[in-house]
Backbone bond lengths (Angstrom), bond angles and torsions (degrees), N, CA, C in turn:
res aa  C-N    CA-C-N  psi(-1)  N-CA   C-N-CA  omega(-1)  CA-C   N-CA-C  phi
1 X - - - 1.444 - - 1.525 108.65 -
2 X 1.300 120.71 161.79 1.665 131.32 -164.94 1.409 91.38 -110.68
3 X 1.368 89.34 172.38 1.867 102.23 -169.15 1.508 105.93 -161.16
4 X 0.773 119.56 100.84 1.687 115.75 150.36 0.961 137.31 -64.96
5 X 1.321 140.73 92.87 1.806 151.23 -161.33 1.597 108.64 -108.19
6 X 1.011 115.61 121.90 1.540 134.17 -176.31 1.493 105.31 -127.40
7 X 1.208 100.87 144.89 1.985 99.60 -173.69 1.570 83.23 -161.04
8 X 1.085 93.23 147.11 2.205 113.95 -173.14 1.609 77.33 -131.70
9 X 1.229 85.60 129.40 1.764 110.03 169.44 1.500 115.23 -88.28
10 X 1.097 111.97 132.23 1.526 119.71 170.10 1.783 118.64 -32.65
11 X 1.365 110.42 130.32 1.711 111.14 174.24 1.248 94.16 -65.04
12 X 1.668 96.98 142.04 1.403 110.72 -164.34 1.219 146.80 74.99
13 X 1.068 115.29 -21.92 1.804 129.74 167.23 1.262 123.11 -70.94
14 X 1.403 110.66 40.82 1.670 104.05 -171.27 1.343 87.35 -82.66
15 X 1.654 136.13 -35.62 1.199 124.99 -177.87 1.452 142.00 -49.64
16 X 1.589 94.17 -29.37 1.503 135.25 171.05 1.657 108.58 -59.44
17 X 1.145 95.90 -71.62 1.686 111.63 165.97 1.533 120.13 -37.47
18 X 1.510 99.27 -65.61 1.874 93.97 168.43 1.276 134.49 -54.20
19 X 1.293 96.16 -42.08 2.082 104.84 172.70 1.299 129.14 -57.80
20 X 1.655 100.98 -20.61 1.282 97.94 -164.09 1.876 95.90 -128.80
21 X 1.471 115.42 22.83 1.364 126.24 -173.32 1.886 99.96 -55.01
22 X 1.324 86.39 -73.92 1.740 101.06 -155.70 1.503 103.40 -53.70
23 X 1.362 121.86 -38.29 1.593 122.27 175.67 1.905 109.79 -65.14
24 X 1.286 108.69 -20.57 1.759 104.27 -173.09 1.438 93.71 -94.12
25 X 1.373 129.32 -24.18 1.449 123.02 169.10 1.323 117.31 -80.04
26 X 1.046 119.98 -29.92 2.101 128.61 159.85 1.555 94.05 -65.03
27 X 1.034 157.97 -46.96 1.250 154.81 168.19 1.609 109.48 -44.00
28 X 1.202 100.60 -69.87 1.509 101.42 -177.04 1.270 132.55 -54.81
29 X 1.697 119.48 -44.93 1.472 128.96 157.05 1.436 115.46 -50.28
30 X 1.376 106.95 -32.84 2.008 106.49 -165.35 1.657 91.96 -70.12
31 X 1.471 139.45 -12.96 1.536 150.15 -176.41 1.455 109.24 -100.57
32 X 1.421 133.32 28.93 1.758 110.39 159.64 0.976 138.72 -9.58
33 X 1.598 92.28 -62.26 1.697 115.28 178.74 1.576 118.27 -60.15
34 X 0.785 114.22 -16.00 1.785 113.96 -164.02 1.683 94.48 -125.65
35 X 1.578 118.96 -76.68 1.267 105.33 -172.27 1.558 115.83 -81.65
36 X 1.281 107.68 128.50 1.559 117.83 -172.91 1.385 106.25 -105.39
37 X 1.025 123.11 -21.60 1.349 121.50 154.84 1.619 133.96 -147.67
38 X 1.292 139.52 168.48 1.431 133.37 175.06 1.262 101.83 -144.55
39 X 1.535 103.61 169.34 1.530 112.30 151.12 1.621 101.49 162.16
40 X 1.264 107.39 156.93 1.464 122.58 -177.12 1.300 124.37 -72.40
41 X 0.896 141.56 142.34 1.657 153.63 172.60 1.305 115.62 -90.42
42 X 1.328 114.30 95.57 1.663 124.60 -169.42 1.668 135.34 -84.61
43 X 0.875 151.47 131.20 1.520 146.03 -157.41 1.562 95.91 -66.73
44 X 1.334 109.89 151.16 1.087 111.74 -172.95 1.694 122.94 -54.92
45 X 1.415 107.02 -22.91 1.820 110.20 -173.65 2.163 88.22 -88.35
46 X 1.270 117.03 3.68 1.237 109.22 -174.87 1.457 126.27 72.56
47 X 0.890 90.15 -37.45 1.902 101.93 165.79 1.775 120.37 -33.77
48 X 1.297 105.30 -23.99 1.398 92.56 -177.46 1.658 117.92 -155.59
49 X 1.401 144.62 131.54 1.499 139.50 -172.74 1.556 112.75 -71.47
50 X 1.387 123.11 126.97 1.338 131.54 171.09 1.450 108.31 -122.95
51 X 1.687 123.88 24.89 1.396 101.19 154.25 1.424 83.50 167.11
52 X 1.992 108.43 -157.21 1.510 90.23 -171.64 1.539 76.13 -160.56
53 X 1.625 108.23 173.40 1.238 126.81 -160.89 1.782 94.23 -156.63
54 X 1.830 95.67 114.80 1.772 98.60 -174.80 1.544 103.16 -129.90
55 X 1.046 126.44 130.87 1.574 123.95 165.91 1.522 104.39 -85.67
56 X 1.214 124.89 118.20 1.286 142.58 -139.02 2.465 89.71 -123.36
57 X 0.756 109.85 106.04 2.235 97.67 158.14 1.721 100.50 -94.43
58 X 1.595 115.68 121.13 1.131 104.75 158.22 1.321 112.00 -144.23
59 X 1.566 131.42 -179.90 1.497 114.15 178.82 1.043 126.52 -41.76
60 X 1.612 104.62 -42.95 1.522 112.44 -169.26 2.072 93.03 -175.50
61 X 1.433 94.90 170.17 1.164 96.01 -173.53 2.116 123.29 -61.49
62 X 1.297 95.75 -17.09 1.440 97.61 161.30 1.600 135.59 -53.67
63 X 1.788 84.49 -48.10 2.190 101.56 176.16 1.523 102.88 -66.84
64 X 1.454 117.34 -29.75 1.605 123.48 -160.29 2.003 93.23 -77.87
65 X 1.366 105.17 -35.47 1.945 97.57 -174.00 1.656 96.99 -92.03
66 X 0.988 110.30 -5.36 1.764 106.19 172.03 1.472 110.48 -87.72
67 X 1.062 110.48 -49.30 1.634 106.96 176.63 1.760 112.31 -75.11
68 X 1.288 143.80 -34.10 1.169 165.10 80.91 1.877 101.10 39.16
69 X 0.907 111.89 -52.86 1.680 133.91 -167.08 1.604 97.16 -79.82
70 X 1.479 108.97 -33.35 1.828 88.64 -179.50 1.313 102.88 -126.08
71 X 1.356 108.33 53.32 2.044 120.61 162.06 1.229 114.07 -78.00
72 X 1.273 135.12 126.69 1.335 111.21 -151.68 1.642 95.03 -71.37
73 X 1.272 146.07 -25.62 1.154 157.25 -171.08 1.394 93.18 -46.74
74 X 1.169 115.50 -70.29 1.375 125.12 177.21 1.290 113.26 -36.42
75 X 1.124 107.66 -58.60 2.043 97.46 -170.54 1.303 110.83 -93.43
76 X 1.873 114.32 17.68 1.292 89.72 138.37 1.211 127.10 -128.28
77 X 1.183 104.40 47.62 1.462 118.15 161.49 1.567 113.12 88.80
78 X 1.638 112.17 4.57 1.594 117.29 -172.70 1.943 114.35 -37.18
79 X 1.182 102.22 -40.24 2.054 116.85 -140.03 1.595 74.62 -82.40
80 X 1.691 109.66 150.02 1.115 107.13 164.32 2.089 105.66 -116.18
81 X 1.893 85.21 -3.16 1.722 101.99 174.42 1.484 104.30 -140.55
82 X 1.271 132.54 -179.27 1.231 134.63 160.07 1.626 98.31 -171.06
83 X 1.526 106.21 126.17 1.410 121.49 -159.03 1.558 90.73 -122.77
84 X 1.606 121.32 110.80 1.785 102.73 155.80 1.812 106.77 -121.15
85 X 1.391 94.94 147.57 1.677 95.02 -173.44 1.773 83.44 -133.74
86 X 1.494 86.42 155.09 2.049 86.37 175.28 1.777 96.19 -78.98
87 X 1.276 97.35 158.27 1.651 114.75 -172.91 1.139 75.89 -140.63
88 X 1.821 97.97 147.07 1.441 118.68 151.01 1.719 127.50 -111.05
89 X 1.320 130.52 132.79 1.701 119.08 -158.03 1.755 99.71 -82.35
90 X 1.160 121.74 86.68 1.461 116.65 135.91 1.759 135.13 -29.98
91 X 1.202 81.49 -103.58 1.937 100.34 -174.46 1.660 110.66 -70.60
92 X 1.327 124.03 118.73 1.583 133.36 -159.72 1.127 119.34 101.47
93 X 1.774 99.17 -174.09 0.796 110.42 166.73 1.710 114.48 -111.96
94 X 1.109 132.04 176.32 1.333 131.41 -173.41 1.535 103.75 -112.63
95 X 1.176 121.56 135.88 1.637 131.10 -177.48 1.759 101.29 -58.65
């Protein structure tokens, strides 16, 4: 099943975000299987990331907050929300 995962980063944590960038992107590639897609959520002038948006396949929404659970973003406390609802892929193709 598909998943749409949205997480709004804490005001102020852009620092949070940078430190722990390159390890949440080694996270994400080491997952083919599960995350089919990512990407950041940008301030409106673009200049800067305030959260992220992942199409997640997992058994069910339990495997999706378990795998989800060791982003490095996650353990360090980036999300000030994290929303997953099942999505289904229409329009494209899927990675």
């Amino acid at each position: 099943m598909m998943f749409a995962v949205t997480c709004l980063d804490k005001p102020g944590h852009a620092a949070v975000r940078a430190a722990n960038r390159e390890a949440h992107l080694a996270f994400l590639k080491s997952h083919p299987e599960s995350i089919r897609a990512a990407g950041p959520f940008l301030t409106e002038d673009g200049s800067g990331m305030v959260g992220s948006l992942l199409i997640v396949e997992g058994e069910d929404r339990a495997a999706v907050e378990r795998l989800l659970a060791q982003d490095p973003y996650a353990e360090a406390g980036l999300f000030a929300s994290t929303e997953i609802r099942p999505w289904r892929w229409v329009i494209g193709a899927p990675a």
